[in-house]
N, CA, C and O atoms as a Maestro MAE file, in Angstrom:
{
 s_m_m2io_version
 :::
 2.0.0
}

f_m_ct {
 s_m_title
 :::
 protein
 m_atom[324] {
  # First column is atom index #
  i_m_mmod_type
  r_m_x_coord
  r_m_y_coord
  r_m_z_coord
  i_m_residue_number
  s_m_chain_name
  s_m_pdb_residue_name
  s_m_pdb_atom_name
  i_m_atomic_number
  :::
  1 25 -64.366 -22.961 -117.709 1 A "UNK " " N  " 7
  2 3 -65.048 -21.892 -117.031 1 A "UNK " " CA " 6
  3 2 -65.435 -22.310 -115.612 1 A "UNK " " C  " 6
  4 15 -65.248 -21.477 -114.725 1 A "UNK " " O  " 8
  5 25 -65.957 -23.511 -115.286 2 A "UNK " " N  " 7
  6 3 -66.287 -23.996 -114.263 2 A "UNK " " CA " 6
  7 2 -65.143 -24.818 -113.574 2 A "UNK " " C  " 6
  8 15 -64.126 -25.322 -114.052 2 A "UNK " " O  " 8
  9 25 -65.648 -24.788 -112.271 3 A "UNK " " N  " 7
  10 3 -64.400 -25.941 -111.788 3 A "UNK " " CA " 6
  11 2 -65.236 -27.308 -111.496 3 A "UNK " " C  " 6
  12 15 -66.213 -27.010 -110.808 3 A "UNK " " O  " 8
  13 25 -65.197 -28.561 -111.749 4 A "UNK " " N  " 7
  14 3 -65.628 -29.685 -112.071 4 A "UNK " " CA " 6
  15 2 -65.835 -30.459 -110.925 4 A "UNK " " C  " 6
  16 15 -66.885 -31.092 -110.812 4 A "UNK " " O  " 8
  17 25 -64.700 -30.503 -109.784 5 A "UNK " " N  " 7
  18 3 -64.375 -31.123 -108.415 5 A "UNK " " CA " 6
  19 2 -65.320 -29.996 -107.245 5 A "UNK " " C  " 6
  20 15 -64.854 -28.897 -106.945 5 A "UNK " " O  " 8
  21 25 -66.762 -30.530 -106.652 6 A "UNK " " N  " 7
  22 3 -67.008 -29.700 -106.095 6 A "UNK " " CA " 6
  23 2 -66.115 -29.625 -104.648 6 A "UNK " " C  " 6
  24 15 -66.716 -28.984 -103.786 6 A "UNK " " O  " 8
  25 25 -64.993 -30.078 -104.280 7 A "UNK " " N  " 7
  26 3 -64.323 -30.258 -103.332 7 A "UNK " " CA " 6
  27 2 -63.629 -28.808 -103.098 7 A "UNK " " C  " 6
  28 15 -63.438 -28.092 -102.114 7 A "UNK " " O  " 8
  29 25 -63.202 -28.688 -105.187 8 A "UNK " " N  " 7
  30 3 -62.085 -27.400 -104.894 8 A "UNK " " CA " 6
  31 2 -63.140 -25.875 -105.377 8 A "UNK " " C  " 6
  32 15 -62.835 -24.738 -105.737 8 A "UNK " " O  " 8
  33 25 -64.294 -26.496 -105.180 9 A "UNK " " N  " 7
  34 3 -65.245 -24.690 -104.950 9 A "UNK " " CA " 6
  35 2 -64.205 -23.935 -104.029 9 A "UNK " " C  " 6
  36 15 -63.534 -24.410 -103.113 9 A "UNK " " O  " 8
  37 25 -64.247 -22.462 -104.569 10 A "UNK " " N  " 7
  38 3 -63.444 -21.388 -103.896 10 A "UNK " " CA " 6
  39 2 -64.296 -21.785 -102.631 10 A "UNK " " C  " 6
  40 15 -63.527 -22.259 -101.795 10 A "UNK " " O  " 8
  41 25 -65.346 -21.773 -102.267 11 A "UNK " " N  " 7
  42 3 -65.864 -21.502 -100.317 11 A "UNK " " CA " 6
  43 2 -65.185 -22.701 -100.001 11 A "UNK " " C  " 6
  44 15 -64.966 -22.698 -98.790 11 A "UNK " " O  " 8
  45 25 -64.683 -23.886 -100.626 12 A "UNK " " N  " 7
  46 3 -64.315 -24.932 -99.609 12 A "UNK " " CA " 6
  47 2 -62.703 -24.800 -99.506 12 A "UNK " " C  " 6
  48 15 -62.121 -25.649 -98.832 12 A "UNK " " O  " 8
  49 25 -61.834 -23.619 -100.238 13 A "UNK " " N  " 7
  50 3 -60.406 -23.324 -100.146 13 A "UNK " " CA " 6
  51 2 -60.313 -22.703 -99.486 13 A "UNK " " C  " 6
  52 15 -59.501 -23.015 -98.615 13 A "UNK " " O  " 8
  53 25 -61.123 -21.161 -99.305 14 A "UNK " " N  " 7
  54 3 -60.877 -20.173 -98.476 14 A "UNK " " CA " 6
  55 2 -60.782 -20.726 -97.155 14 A "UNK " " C  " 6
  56 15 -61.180 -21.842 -96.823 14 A "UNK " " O  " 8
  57 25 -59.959 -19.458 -96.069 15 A "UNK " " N  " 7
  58 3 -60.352 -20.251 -95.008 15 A "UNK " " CA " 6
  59 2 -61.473 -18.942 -94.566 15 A "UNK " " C  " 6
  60 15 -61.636 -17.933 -95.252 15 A "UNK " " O  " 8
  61 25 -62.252 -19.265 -93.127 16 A "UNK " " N  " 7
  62 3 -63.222 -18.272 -92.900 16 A "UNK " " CA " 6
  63 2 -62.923 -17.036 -92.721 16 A "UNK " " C  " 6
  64 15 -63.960 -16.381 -92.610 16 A "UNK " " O  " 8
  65 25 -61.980 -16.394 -92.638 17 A "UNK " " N  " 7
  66 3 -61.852 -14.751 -92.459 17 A "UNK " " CA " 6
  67 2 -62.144 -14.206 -94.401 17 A "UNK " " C  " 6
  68 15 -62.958 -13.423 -94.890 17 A "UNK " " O  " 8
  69 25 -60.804 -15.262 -95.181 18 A "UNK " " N  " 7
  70 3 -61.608 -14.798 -96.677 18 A "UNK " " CA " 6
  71 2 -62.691 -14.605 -97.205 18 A "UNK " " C  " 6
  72 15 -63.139 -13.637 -97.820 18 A "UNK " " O  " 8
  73 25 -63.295 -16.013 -96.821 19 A "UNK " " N  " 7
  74 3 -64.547 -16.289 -96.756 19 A "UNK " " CA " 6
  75 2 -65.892 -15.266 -96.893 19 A "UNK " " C  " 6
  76 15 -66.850 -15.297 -97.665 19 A "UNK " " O  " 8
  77 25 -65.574 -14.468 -95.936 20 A "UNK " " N  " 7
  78 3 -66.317 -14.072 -95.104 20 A "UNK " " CA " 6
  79 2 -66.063 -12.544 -96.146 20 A "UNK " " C  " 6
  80 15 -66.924 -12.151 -96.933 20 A "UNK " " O  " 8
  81 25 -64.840 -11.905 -95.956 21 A "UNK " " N  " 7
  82 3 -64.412 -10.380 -97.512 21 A "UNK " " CA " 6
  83 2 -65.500 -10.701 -98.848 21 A "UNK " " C  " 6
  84 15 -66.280 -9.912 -99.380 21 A "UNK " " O  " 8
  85 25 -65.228 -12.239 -99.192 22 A "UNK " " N  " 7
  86 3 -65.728 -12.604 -100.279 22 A "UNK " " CA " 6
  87 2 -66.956 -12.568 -100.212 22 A "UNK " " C  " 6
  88 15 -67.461 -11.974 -101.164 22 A "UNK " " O  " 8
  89 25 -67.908 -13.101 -99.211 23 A "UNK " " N  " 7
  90 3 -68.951 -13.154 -99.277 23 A "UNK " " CA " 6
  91 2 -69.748 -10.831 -99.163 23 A "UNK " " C  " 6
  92 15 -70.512 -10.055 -99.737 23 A "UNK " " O  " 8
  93 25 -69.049 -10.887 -98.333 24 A "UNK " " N  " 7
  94 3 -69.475 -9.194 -98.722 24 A "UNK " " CA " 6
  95 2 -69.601 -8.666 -99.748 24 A "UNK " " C  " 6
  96 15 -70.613 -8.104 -100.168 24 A "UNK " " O  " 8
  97 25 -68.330 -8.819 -100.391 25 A "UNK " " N  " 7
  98 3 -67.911 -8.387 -102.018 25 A "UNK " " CA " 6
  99 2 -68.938 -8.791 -102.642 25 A "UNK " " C  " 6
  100 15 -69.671 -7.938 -103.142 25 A "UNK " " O  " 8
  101 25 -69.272 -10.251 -102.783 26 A "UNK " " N  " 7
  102 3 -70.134 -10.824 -103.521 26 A "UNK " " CA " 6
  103 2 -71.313 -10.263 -103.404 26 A "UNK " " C  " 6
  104 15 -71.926 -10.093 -104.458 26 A "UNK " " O  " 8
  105 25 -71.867 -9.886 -102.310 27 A "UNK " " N  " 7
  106 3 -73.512 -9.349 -101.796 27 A "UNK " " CA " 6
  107 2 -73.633 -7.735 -102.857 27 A "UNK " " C  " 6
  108 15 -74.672 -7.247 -103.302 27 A "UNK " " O  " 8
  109 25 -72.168 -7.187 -103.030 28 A "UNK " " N  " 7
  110 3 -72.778 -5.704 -103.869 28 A "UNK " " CA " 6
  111 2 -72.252 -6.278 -105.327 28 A "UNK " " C  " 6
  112 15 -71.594 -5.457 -105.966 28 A "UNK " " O  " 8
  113 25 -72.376 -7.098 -105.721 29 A "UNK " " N  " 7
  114 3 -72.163 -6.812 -107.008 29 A "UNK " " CA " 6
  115 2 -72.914 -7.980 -107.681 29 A "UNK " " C  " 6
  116 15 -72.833 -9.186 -107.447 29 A "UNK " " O  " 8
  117 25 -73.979 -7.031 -108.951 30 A "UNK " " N  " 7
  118 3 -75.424 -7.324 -109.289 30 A "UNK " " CA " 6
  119 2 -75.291 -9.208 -109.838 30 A "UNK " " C  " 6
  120 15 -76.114 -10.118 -109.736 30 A "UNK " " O  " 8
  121 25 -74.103 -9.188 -110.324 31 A "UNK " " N  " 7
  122 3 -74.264 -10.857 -111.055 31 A "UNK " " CA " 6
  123 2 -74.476 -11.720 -110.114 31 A "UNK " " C  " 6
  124 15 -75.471 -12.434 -110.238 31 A "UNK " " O  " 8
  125 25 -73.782 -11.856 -109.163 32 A "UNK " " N  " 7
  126 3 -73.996 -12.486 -107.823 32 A "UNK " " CA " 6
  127 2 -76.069 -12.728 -107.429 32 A "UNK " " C  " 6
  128 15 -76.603 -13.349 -106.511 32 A "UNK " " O  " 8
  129 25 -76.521 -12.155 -108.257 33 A "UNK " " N  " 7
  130 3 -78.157 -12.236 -107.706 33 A "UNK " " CA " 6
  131 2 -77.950 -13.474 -108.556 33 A "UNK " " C  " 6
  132 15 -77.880 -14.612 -108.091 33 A "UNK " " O  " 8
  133 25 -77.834 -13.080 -110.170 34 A "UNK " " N  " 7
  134 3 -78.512 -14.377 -110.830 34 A "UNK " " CA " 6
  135 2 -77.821 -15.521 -110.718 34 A "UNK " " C  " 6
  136 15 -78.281 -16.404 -111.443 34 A "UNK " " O  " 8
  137 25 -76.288 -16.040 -109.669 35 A "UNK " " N  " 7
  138 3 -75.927 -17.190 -109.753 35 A "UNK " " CA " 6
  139 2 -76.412 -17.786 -108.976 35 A "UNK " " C  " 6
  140 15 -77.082 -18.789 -109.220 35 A "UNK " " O  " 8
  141 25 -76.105 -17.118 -107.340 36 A "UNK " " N  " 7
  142 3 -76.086 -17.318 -106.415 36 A "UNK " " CA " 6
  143 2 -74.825 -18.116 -105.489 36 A "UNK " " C  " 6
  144 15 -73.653 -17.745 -105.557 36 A "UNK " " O  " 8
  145 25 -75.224 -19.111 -104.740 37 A "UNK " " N  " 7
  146 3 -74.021 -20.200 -104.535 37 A "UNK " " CA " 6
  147 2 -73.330 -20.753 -106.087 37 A "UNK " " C  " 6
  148 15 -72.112 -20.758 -106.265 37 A "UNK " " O  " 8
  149 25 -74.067 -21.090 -106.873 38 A "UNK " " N  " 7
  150 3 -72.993 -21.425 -108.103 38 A "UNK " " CA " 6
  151 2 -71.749 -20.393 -108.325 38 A "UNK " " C  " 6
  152 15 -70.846 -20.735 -109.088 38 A "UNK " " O  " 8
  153 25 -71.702 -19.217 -107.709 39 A "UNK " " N  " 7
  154 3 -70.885 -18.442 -108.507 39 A "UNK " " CA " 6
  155 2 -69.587 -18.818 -107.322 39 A "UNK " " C  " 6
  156 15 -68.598 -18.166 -107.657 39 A "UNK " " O  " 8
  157 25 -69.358 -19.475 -106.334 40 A "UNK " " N  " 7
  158 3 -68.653 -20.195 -106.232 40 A "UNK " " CA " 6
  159 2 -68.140 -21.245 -107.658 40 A "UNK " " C  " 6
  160 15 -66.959 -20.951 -107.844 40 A "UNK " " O  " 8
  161 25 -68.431 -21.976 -108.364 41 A "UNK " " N  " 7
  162 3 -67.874 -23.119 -108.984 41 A "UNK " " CA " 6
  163 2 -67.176 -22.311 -110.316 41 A "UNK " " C  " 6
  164 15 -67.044 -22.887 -111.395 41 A "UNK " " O  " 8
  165 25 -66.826 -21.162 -110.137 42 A "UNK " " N  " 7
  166 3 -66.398 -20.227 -111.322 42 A "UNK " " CA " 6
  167 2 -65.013 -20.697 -110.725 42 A "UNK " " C  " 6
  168 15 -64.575 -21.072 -109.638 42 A "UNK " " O  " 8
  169 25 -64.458 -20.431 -112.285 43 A "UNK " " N  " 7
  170 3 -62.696 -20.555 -111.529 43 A "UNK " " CA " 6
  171 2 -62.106 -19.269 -111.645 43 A "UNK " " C  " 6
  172 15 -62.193 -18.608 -112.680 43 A "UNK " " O  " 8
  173 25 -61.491 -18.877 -110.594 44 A "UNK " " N  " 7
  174 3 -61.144 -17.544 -109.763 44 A "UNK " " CA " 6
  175 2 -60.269 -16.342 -110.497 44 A "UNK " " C  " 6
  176 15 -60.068 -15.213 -110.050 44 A "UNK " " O  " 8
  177 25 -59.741 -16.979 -111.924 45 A "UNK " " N  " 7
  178 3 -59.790 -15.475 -112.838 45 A "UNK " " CA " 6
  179 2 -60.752 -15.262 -113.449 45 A "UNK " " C  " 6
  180 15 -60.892 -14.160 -113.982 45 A "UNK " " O  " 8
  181 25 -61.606 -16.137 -113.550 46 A "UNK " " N  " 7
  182 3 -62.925 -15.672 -114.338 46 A "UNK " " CA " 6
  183 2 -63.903 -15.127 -112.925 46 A "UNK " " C  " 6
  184 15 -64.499 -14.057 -113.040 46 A "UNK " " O  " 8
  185 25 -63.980 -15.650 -112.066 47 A "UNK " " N  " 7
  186 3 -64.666 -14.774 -111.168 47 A "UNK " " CA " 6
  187 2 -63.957 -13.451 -110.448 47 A "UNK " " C  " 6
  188 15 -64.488 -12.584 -109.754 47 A "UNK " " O  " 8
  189 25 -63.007 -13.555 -110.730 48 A "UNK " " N  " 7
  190 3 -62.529 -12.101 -110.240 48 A "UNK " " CA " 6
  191 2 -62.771 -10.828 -112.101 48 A "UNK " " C  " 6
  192 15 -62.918 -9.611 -111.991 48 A "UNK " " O  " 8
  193 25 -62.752 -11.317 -113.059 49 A "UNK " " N  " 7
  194 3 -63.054 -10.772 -113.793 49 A "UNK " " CA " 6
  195 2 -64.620 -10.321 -114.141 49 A "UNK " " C  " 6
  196 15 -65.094 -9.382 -114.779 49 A "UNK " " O  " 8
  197 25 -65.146 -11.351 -113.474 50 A "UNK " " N  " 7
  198 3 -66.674 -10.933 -113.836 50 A "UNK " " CA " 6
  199 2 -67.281 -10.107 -112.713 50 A "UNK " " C  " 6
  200 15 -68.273 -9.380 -112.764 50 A "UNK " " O  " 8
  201 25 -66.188 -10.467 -111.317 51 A "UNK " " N  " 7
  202 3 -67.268 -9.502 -109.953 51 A "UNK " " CA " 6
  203 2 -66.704 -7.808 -110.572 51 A "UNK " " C  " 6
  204 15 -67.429 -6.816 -110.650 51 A "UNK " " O  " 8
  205 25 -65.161 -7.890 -110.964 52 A "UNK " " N  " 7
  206 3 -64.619 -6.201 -110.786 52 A "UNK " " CA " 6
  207 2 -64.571 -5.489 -112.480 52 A "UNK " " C  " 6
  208 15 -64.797 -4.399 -113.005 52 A "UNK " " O  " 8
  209 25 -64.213 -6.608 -112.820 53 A "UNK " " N  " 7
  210 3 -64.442 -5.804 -114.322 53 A "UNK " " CA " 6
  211 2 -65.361 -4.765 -114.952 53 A "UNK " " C  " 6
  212 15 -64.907 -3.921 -115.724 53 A "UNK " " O  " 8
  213 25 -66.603 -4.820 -114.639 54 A "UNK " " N  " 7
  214 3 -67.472 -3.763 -115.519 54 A "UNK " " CA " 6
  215 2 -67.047 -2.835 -114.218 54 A "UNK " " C  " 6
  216 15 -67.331 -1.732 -114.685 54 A "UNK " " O  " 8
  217 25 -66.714 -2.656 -113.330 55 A "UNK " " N  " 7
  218 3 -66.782 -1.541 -111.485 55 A "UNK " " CA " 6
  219 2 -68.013 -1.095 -111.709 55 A "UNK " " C  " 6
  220 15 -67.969 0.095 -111.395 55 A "UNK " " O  " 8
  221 25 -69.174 -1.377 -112.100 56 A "UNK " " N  " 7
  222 3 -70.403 -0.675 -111.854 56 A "UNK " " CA " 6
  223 2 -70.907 0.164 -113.018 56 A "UNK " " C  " 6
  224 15 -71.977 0.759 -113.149 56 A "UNK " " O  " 8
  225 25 -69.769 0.049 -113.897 57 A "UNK " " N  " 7
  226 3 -70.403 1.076 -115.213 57 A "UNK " " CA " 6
  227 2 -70.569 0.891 -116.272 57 A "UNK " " C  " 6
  228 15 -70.565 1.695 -117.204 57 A "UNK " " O  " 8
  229 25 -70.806 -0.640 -116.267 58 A "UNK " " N  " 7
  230 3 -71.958 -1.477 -117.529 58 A "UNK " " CA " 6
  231 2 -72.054 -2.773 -116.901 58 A "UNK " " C  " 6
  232 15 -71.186 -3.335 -116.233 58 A "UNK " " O  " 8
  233 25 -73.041 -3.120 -117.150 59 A "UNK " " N  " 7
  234 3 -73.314 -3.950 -116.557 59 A "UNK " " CA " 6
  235 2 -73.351 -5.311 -118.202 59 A "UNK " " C  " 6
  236 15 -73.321 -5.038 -119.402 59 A "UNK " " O  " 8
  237 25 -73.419 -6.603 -117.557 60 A "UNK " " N  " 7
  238 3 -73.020 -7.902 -118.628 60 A "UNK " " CA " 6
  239 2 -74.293 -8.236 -119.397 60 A "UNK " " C  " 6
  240 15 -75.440 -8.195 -118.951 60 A "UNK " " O  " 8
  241 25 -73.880 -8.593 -120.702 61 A "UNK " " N  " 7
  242 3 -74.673 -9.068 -121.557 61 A "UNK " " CA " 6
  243 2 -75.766 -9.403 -121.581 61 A "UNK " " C  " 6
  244 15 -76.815 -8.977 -122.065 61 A "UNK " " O  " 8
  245 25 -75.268 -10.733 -120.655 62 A "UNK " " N  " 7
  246 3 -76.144 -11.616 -119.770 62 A "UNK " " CA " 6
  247 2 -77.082 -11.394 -119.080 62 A "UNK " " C  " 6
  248 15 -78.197 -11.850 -119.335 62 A "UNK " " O  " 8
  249 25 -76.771 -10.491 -117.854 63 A "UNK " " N  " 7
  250 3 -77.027 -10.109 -116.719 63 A "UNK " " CA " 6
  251 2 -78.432 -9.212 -117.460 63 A "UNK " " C  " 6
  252 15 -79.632 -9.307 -117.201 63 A "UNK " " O  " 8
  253 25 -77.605 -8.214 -118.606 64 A "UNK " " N  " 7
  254 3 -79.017 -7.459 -119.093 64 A "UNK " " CA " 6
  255 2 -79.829 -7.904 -119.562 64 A "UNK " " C  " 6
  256 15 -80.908 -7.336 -119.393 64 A "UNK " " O  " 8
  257 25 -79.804 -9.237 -120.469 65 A "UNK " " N  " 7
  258 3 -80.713 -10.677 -121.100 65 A "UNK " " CA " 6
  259 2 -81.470 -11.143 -120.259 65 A "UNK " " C  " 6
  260 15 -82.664 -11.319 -120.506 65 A "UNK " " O  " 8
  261 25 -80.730 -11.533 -118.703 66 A "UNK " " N  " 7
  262 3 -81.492 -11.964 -117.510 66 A "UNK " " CA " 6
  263 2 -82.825 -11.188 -116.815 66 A "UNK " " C  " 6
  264 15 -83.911 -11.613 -116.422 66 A "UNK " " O  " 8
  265 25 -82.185 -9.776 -116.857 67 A "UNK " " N  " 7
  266 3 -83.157 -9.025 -116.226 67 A "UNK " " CA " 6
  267 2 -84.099 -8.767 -117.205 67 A "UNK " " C  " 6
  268 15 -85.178 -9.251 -116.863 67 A "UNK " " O  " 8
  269 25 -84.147 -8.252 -118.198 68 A "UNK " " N  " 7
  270 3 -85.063 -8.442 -119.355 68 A "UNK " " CA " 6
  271 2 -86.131 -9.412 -119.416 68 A "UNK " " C  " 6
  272 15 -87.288 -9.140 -119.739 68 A "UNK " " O  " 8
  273 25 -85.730 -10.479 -119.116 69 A "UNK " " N  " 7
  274 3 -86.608 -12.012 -119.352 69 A "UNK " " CA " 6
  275 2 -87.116 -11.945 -117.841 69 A "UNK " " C  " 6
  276 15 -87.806 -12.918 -117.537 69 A "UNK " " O  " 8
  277 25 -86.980 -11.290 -117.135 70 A "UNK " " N  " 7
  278 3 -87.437 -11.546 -115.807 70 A "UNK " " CA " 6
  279 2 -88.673 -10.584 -115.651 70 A "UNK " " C  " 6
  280 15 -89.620 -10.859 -114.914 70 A "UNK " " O  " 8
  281 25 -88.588 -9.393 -116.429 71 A "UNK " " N  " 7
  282 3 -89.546 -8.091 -116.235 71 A "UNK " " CA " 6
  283 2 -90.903 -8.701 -117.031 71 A "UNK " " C  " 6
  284 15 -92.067 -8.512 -116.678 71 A "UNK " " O  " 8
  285 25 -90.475 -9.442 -118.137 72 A "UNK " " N  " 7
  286 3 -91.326 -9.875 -118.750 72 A "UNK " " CA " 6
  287 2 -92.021 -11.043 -118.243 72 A "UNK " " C  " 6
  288 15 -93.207 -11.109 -118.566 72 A "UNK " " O  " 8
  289 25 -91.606 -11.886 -117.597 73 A "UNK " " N  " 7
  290 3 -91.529 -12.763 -116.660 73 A "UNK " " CA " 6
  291 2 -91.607 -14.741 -117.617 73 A "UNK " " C  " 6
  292 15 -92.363 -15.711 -117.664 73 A "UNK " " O  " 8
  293 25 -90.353 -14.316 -118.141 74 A "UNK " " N  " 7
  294 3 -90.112 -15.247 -119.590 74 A "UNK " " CA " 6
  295 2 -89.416 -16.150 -118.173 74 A "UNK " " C  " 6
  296 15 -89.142 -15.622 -117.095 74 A "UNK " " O  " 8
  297 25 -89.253 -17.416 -118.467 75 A "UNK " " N  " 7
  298 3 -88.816 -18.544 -117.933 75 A "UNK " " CA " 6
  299 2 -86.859 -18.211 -118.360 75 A "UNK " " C  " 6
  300 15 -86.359 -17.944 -119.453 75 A "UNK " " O  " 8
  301 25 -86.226 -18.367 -117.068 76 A "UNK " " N  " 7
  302 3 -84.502 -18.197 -117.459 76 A "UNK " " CA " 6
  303 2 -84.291 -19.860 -116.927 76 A "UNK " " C  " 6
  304 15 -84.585 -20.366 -115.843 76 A "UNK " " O  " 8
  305 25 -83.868 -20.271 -117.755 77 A "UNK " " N  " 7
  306 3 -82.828 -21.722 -117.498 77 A "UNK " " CA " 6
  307 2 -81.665 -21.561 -116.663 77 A "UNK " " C  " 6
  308 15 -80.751 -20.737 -116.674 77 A "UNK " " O  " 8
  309 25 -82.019 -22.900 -115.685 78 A "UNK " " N  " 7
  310 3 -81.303 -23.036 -114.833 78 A "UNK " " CA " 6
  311 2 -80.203 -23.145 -114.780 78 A "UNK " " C  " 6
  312 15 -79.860 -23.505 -115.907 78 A "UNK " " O  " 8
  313 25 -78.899 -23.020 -113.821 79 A "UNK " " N  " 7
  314 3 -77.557 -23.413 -113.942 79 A "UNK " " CA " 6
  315 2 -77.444 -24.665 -113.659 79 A "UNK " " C  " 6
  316 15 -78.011 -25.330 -112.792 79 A "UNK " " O  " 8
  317 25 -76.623 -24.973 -114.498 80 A "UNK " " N  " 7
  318 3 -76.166 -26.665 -114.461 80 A "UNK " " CA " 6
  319 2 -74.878 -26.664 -114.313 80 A "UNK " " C  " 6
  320 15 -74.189 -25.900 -114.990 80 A "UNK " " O  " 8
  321 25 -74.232 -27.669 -113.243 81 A "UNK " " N  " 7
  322 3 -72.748 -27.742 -113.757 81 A "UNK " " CA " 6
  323 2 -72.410 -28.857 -114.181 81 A "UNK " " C  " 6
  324 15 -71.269 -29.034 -114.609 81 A "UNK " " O  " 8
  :::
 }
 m_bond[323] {
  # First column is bond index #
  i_m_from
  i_m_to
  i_m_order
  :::
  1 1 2 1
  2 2 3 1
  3 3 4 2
  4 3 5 1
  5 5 6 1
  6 6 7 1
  7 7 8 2
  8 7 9 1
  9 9 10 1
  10 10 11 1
  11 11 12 2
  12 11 13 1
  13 13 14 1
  14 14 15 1
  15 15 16 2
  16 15 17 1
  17 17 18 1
  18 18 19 1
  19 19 20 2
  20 19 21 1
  21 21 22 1
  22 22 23 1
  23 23 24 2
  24 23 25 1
  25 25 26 1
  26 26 27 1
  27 27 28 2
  28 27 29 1
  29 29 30 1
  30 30 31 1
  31 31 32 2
  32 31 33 1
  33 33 34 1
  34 34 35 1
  35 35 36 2
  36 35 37 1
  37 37 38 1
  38 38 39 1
  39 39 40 2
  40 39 41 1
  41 41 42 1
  42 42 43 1
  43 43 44 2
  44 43 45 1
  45 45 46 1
  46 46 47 1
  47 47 48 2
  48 47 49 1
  49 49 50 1
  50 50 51 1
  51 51 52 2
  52 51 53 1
  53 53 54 1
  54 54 55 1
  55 55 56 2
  56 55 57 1
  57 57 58 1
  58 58 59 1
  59 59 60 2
  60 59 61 1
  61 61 62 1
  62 62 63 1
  63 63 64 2
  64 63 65 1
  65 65 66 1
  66 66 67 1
  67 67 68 2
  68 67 69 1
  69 69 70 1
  70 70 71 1
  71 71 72 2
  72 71 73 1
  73 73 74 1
  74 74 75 1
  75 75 76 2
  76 75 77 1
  77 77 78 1
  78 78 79 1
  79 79 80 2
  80 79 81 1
  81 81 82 1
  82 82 83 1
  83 83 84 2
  84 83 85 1
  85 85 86 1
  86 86 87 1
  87 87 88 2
  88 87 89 1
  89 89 90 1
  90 90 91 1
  91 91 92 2
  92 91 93 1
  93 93 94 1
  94 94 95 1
  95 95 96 2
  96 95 97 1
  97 97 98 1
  98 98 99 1
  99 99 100 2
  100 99 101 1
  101 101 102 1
  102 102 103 1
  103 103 104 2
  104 103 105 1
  105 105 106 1
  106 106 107 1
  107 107 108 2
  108 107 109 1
  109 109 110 1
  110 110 111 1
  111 111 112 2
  112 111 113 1
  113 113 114 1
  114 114 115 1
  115 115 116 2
  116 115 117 1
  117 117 118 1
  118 118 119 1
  119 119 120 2
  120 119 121 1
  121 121 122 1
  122 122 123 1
  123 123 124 2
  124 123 125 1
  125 125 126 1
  126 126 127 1
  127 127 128 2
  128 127 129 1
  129 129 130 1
  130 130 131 1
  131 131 132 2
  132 131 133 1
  133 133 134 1
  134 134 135 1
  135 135 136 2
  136 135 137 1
  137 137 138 1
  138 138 139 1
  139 139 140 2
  140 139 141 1
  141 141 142 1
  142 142 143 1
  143 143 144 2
  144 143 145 1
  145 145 146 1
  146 146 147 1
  147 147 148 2
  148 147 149 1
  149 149 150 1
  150 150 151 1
  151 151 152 2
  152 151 153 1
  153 153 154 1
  154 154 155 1
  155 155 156 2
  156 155 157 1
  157 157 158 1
  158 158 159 1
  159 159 160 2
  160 159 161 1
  161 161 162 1
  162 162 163 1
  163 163 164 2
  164 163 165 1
  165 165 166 1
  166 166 167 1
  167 167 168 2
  168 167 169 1
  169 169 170 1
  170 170 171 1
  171 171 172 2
  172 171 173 1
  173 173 174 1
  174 174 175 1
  175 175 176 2
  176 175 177 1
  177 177 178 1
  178 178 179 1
  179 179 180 2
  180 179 181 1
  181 181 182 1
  182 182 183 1
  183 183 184 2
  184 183 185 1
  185 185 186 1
  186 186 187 1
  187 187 188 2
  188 187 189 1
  189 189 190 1
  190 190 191 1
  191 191 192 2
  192 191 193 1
  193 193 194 1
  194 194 195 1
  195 195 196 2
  196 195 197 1
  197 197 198 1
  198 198 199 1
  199 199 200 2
  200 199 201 1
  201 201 202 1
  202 202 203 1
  203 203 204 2
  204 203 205 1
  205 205 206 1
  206 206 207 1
  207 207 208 2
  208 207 209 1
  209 209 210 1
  210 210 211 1
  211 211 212 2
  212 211 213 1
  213 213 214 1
  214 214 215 1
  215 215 216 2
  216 215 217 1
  217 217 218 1
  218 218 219 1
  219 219 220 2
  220 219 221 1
  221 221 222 1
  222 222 223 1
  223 223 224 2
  224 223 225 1
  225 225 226 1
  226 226 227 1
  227 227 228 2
  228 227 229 1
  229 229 230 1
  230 230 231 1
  231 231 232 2
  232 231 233 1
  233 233 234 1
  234 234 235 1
  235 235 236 2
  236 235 237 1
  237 237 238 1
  238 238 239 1
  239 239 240 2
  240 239 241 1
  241 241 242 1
  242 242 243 1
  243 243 244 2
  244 243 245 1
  245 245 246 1
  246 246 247 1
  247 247 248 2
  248 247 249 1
  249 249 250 1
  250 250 251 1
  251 251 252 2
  252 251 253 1
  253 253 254 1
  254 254 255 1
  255 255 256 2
  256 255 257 1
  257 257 258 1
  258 258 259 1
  259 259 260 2
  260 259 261 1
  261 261 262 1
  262 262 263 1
  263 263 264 2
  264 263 265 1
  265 265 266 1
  266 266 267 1
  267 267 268 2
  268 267 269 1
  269 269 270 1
  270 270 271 1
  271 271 272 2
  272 271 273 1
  273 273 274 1
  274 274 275 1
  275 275 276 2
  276 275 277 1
  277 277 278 1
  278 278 279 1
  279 279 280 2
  280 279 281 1
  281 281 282 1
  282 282 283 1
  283 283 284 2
  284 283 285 1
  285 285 286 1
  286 286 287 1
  287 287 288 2
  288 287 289 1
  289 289 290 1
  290 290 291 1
  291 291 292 2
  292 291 293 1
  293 293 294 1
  294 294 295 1
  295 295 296 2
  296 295 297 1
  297 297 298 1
  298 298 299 1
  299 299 300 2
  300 299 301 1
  301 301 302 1
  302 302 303 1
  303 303 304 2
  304 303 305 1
  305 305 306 1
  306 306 307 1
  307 307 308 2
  308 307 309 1
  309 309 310 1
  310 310 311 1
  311 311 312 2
  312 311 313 1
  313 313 314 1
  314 314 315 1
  315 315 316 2
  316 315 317 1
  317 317 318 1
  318 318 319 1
  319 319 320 2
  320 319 321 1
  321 321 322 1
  322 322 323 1
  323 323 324 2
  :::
 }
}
């Protein structure tokens, strides 16, 4: 799921014009809150499946687990890679 070598993170392949699409893309779509920079270390069919897959009309498991524990203001564990 992860990529292991932080060398080959997608931001350190792209060059800056991609970069730069990606980082937009990334800003509207809600999972992108709870990774943040980690969602770089995703490997790039799983992050292209997790930014376009639901298009806005369900949102992830997770994501609804996350926000849940947050309203309540329950402690969410950190990302580790």
């Amino acid at each position: 799921m992860y990529i292991t070598d932080s060398a080959s993170y997608i931001d350190k392949q792209l060059d800056e014009l991609s970069m730069e699409k990606m980082r937009r893309f990334v800003q509207s779509a809600p999972l992108s809150l709870m990774m943040g920079n980690k969602l770089y270390a995703i490997k790039p069919m799983l992050l292209i499946s997790m930014l376009t897959g639901s298009a806005g009309k369900a949102a992830s498991v997770d994501f609804e687990l996350y926000k849940a524990a947050n309203s309540k203001n329950l402690p969410v564990a950190d990302w580790k890679l």
